[in-house]
C-alpha positions in Angstrom: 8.4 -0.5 5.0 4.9 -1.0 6.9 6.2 -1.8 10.0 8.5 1.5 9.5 5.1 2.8 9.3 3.6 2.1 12.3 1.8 -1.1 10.8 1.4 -4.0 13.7 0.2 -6.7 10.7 2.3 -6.2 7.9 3.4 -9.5 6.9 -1.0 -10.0 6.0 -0.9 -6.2 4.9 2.2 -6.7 2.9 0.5 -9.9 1.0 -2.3 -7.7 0.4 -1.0 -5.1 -1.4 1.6 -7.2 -3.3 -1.9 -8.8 -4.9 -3.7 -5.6 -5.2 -0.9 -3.8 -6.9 0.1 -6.7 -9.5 -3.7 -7.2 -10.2 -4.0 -3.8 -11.1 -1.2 -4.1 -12.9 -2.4 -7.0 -14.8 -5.8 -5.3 -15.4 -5.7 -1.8 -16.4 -4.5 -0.8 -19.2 -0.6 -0.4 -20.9 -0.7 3.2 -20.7 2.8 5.1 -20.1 1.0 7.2 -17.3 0.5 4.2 -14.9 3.7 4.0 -13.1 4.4 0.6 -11.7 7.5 0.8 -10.2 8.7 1.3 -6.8 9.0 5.1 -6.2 4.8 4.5 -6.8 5.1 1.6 -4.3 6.9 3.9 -1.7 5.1 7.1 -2.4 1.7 5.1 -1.8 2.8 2.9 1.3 4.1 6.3 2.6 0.5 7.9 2.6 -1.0 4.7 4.5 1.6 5.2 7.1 0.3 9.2 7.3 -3.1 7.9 7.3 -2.3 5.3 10.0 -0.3 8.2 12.5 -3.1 10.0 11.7 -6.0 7.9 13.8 -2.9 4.8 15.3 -5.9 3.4 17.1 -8.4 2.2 14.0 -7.9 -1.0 12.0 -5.3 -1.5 9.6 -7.0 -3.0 7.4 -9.0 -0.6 5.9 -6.0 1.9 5.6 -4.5 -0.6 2.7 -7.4 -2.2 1.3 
């Protein structure tokens, strides 16, 4: 889905958020409002690939991370 994107490094990226996302799941709380599942996951890599058309010369990093 990142390099559908526009993402050049999305294996690293990809690594990234997979930790990132399952930390937070780990870590906040149990509430029923925290949605976890993949329509989150594609809604939110959806907005780093707006935010990466948006300027598709900066670093990538910072878009994800």
């Amino acid at each position: 889905m990142l390099m559908s994107e526009g993402f050049i490094k999305a294996r690293p990226l990809a690594n990234k958020f997979v930790q990132l996302y399952a930390l937070c799941k780990e870590l906040l709380s149990k509430q029923m409002h925290y949605d976890w599942g993949l329509r989150a996951v594609k809604s939110l890599l959806r907005q780093a690939g707006a935010l990466k058309r948006k300027e598709p010369e900066s670093d990538e990093n910072p878009v994800l991370c």
